[in-house]
C-alpha positions as CSV (number, residue, x, y, z in Angstrom):
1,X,-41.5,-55.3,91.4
2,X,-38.9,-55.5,94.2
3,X,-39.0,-59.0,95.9
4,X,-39.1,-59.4,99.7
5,X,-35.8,-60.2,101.6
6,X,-36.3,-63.7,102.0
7,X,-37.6,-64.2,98.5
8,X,-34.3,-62.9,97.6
9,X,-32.2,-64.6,100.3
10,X,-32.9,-68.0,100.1
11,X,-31.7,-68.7,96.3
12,X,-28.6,-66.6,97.4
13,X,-28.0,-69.2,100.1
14,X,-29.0,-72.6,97.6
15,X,-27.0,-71.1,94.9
16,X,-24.0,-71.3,97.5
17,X,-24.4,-74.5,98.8
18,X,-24.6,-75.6,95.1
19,X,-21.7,-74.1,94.4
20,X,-20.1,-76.1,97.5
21,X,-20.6,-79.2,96.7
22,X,-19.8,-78.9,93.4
23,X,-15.9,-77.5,94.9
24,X,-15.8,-80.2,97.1
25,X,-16.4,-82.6,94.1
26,X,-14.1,-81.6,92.3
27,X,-11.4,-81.1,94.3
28,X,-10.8,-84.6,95.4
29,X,-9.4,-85.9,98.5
30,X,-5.5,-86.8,99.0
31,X,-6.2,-90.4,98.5
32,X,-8.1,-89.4,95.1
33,X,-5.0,-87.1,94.6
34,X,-2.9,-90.3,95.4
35,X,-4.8,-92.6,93.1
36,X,-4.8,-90.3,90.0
37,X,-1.4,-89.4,89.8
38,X,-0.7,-93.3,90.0
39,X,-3.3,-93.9,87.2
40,X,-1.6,-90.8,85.2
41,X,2.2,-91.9,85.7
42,X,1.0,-95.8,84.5
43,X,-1.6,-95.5,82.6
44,X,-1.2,-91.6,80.4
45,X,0.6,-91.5,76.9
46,X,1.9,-88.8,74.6
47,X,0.3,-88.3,71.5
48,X,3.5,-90.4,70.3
49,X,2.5,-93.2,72.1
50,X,5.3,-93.2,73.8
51,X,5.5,-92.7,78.0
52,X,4.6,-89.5,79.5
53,X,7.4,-87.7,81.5
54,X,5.2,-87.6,84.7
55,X,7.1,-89.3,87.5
56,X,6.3,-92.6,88.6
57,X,4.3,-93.4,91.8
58,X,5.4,-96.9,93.1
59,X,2.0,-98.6,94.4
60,X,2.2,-100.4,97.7
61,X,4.1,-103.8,97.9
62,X,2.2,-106.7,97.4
63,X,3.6,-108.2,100.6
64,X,5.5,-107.3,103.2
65,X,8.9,-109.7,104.0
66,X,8.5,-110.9,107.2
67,X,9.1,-114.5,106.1
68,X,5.3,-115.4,106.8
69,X,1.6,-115.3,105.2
70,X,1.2,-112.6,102.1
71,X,-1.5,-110.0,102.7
72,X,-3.4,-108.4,99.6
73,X,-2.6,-105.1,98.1
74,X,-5.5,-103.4,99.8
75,X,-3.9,-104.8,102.9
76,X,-1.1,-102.0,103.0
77,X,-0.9,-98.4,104.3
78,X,0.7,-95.9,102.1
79,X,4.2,-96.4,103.3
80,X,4.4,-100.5,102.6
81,X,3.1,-101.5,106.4
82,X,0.2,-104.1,106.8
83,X,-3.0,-102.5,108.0
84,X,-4.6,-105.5,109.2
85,X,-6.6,-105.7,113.0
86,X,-6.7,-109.0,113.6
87,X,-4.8,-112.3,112.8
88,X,-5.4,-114.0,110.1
89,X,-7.4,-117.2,110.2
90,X,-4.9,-119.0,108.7
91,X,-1.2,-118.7,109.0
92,X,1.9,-120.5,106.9
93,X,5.1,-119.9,107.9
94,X,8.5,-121.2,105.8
95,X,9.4,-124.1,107.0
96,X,12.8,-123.8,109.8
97,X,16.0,-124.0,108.1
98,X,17.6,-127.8,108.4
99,X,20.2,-127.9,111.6
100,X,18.7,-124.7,112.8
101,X,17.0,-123.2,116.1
102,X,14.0,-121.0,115.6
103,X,13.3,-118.3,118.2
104,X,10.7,-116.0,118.1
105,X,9.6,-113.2,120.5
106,X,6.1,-111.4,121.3
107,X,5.5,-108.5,123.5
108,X,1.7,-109.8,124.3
109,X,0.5,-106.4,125.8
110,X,-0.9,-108.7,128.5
111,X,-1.0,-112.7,128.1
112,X,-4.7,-113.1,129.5
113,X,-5.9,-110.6,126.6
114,X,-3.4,-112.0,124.2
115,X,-5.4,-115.5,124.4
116,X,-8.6,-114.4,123.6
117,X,-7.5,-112.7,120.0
118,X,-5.4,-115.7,118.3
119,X,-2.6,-116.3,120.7
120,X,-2.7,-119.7,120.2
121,X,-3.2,-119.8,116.3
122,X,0.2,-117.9,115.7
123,X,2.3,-120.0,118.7
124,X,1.3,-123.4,116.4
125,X,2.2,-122.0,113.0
126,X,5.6,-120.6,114.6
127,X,6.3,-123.8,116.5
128,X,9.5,-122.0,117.8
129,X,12.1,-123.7,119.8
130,X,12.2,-121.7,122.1
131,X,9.6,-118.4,122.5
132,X,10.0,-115.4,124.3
133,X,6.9,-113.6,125.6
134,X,7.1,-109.7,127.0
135,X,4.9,-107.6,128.9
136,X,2.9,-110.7,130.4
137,X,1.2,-108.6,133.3
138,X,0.9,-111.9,135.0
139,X,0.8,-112.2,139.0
140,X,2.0,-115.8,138.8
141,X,2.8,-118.5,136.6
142,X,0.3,-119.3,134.0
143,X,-0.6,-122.2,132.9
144,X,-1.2,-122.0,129.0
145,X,-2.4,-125.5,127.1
146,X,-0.7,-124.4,123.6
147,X,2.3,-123.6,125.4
148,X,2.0,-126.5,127.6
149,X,2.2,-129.3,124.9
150,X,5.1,-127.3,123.1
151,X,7.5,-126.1,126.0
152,X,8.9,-129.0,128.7
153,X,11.0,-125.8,129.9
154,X,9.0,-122.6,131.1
155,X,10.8,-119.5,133.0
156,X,8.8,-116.6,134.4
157,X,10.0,-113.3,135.6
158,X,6.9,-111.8,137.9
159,X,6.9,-108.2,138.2
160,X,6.7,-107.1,142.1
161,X,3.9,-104.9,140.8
162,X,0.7,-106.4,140.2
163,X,-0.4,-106.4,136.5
164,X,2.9,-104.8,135.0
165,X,5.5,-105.8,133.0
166,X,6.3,-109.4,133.5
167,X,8.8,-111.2,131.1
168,X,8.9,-115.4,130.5
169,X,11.0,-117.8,128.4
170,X,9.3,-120.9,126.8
171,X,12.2,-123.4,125.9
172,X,12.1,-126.9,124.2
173,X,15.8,-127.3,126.1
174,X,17.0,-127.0,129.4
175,X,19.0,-124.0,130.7
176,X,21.7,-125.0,132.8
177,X,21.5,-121.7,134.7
178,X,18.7,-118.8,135.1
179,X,18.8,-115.6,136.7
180,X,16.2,-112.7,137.0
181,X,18.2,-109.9,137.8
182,X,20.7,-107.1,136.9
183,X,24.0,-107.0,138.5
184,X,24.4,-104.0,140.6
185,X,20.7,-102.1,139.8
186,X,20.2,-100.0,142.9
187,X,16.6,-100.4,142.7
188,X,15.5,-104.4,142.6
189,X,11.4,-103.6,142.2
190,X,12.2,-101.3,138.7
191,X,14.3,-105.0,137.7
192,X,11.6,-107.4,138.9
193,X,9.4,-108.9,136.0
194,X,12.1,-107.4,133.3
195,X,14.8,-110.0,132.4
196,X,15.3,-113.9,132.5
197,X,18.9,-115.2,131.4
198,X,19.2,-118.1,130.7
199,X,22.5,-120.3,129.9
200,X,23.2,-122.6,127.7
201,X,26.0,-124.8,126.8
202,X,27.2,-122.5,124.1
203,X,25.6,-118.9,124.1
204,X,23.6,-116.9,127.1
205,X,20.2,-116.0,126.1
206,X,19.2,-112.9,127.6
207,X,15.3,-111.4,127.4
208,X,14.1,-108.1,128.2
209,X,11.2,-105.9,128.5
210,X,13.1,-102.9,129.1
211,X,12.1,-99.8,131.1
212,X,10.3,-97.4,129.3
213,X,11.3,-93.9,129.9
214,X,7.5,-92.8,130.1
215,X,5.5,-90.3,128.9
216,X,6.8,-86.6,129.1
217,X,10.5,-88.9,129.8
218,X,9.2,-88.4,133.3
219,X,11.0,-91.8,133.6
220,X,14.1,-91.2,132.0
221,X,16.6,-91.0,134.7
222,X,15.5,-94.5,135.6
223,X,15.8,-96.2,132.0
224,X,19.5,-94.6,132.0
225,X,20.2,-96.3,135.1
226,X,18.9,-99.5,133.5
227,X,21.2,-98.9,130.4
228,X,24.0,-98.2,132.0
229,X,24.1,-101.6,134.4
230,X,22.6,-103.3,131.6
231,X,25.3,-102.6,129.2
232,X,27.8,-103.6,131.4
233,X,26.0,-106.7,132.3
234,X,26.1,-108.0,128.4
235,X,29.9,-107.4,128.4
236,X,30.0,-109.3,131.4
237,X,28.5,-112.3,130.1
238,X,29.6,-111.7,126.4
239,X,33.1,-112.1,127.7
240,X,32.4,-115.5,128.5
241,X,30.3,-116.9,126.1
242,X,28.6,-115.4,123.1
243,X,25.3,-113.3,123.7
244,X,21.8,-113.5,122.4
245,X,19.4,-110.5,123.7
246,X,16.3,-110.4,122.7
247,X,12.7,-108.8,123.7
248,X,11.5,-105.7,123.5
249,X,14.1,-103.2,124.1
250,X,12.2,-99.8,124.1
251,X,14.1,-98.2,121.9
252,X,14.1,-97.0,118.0
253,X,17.7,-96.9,117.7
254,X,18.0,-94.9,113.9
255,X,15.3,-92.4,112.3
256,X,14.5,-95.8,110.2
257,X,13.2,-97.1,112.7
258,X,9.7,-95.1,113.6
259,X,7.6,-93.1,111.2
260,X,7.7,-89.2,111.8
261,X,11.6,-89.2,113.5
262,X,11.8,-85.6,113.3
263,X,8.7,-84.8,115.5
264,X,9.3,-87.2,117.9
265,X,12.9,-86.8,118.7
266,X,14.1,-85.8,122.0
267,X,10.4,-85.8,122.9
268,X,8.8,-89.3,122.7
269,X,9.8,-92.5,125.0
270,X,12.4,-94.7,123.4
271,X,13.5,-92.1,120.6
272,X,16.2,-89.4,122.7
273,X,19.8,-89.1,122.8
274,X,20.2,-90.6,125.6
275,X,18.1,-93.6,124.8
276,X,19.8,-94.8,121.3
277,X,23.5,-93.3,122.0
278,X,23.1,-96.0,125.4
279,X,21.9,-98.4,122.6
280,X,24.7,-97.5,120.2
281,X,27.1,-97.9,122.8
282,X,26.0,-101.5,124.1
283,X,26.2,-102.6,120.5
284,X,29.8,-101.0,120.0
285,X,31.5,-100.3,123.6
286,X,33.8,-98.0,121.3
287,X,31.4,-95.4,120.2
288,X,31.6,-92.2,121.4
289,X,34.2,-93.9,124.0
290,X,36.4,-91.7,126.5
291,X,37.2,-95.2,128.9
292,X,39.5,-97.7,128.7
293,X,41.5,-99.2,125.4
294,X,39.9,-102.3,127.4
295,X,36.3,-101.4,127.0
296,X,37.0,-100.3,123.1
297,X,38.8,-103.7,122.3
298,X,35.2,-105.2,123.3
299,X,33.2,-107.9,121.7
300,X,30.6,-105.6,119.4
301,X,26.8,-106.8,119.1
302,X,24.8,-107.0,116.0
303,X,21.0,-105.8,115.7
304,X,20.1,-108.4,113.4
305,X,17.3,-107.3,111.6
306,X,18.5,-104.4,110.8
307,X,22.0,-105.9,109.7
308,X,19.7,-107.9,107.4
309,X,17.7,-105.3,106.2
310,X,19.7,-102.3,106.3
311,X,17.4,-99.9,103.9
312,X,13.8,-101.3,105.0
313,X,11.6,-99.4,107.3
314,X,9.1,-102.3,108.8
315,X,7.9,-101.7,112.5
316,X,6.8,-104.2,115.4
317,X,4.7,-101.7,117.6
318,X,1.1,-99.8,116.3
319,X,0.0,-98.1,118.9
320,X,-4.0,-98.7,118.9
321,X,-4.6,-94.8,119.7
322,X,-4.8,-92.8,117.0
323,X,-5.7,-95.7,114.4
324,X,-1.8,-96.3,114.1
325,X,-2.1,-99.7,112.7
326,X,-4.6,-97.6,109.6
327,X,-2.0,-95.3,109.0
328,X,0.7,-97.5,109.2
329,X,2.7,-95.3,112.0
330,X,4.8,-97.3,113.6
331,X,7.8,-97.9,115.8
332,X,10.9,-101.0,115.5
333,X,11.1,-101.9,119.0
334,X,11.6,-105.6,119.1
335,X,14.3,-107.2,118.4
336,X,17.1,-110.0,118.4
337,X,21.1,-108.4,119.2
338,X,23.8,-111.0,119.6
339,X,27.7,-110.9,119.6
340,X,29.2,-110.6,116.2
341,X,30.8,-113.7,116.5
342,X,27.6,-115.5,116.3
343,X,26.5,-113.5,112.9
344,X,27.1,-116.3,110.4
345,X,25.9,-118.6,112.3
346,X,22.1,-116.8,111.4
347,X,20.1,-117.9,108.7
348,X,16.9,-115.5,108.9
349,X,15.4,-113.0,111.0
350,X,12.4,-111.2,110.5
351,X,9.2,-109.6,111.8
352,X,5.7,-111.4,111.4
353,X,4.4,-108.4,110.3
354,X,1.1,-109.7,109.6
355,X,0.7,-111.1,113.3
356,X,-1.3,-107.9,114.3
357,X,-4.3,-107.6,116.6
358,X,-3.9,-109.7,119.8
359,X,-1.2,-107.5,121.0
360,X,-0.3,-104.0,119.5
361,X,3.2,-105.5,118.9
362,X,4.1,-107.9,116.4
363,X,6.4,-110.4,117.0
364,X,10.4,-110.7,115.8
365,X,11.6,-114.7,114.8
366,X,15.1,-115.4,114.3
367,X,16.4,-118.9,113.0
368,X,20.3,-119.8,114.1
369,X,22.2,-122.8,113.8
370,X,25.2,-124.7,115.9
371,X,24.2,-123.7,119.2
372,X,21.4,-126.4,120.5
């Protein structure tokens, strides 16, 4: 007897879906793929007993060195980087080097935010000397009672814009000197809210929350303006006394320093030509130089972390689009540069790479002695 259609039809279509599931079952997902060829290079054995020739996966670190608080395995994206949200309740720190000055910087991604999500729990494990805080979006001074009882010595740079940029220097010393400007920048409004120097007896300390050359570089021309006064600014100032600059500079200056280099070059804010050969040239006034032997005999400048960790690929900003901080795709934008004379005088620098959530940057410390 011949069956009706849908007699015939519907075991058709169960015997597919069947089939379906069972494909996606067994063809697992690339973090099963991920997991068993770890468990297969550790864990499978020839018949010899001896150790398979499958290659080796190395599994995620078990912390991340960024001279703070340990997070657990499970903690960590694929490539090494923390996947944390939030701050951790509780937060140890090293204790500062004897005879040394601890500075530390944040890019808060707005202060007034900032404080709601564990501001104040990292500023009183850090207990910097002297703290640097970026991108405050702050119309006036704030008062701030963790930074109040810490810093005697508070310096704001107020962006002419309301609720943009915004730079400020917390400081358990005194500056003898502060400016808020850049030397011979046409345009004073695109300067306002971006830099406080401040000198000292024995160094300038210079912080930044550099232009950003937008998105589509629609802003581009205006960052290579900034770089080109700015760089001549630092050898200004380097030329008579030794330089610390510190903040965030907007810029990846090596493919080491952002995840997917290739696909973002020459496309994405803060990784072009233009942008790291200006930052190539402000650390070495030689490279790439056509001007005077003057300018190429030049003081160079040292980006410390990297100098300290010339192979590691640890970031400071996760974007919270796209679930960065879960993928662990990241950019190194913040960061301490000082004149190379200075160098030995450093005893660590690192990023709190665990110090994630109340701003999508985390923030850059850097311990120096002989100069306060």
């Amino acid at each position: 007897m011949k069956l009706p259609i849908r007699a015939r039809i519907i075991p058709f279509i169960l015997n597919r879906r069947i089939n379906i599931c069972n494909y996606q079952r067994i063809m697992p997902s690339n973090r099963q793929i991920a997991t068993n060829k770890r468990k297969a290079s550790e864990d499978d054995h020839d018949e010899a007993g001896s150790t398979s020739n499958v290659k080796k996966v190395k599994p995620p670190p078990k912390s991340i060195k960024s001279g703070g608080a340990s997070t657990t395995r499970e903690g960590f994206a694929e490539n090494g980087q923390p996947t944390n949200k939030t701050i951790p309740t509780e937060i140890h720190f090293p204790e500062k080097n004897a005879d040394s000055v601890r500075i530390a910087s944040w890019n808060v991604s707005g202060l007034a935010a900032s404080l709601k999500k564990g501001f104040a729990s990292y500023v009183e494990a850090e207990e910097a000397d002297i703290l640097i805080l970026t991108e405050t979006k702050t119309n006036e001074e704030t008062t701030v009672e963790v930074l109040k009882k810490r810093y005697p010595h508070k310096y704001w740079a107020i962006a002419s814009k309301k609720g943009y940029a915004g730079t400020a220097v917390f400081s358990k010393f005194e500056a003898l000197s502060v400016t808020k400007d850049l030397p011979g920048h046409p345009d004073e409004s695109a300067v306002s809210g971006r830099i406080v120097t401040l000198e000292f007896e024995k160094f300038y300390l210079i912080a930044t929350y550099v232009t950003n050359a937008g998105q589509n570089l629609k802003t581009l021309k205006e960052k290579e303006t900034w770089n080109e006064h700015f760089e001549q600014y630092v050898r200004d100032l380097d030329a008579k006394k030794p330089v610390i600059w510190v903040g965030d500079v907007n810029v990846a200056p090596t493919e080491k320093d952002l995840t997917h280099a290739k696909r973002n070059w020459n496309k994405t804010p803060g990784y072009t030509e233009s942008e790291t050969k200006a930052f190539a040239r402000i650390l070495d006034p030689s490279f790439e130089s056509k001007e005077s032997k003057e300018k190429e005999n030049s003081q160079k400048l040292i980006d410390v972390w990297r100098h300290l960790h010339p192979d590691d690929q640890h970031y400071t900003y996760f974007s919270y689009r796209f679930d960065c901080r879960s993928k662990g795709l990241g950019w190194r934008l913040d960061m301490f540069v000082l004149s190379e004379r200075l160098l030995d005088n450093v005893k660590m620098c690192e990023i709190r790479s665990e110090i994630y959530g109340a701003s999508d940057h985390c923030p850059v410390v850097m311990e120096i002695s002989g100069l306060l």
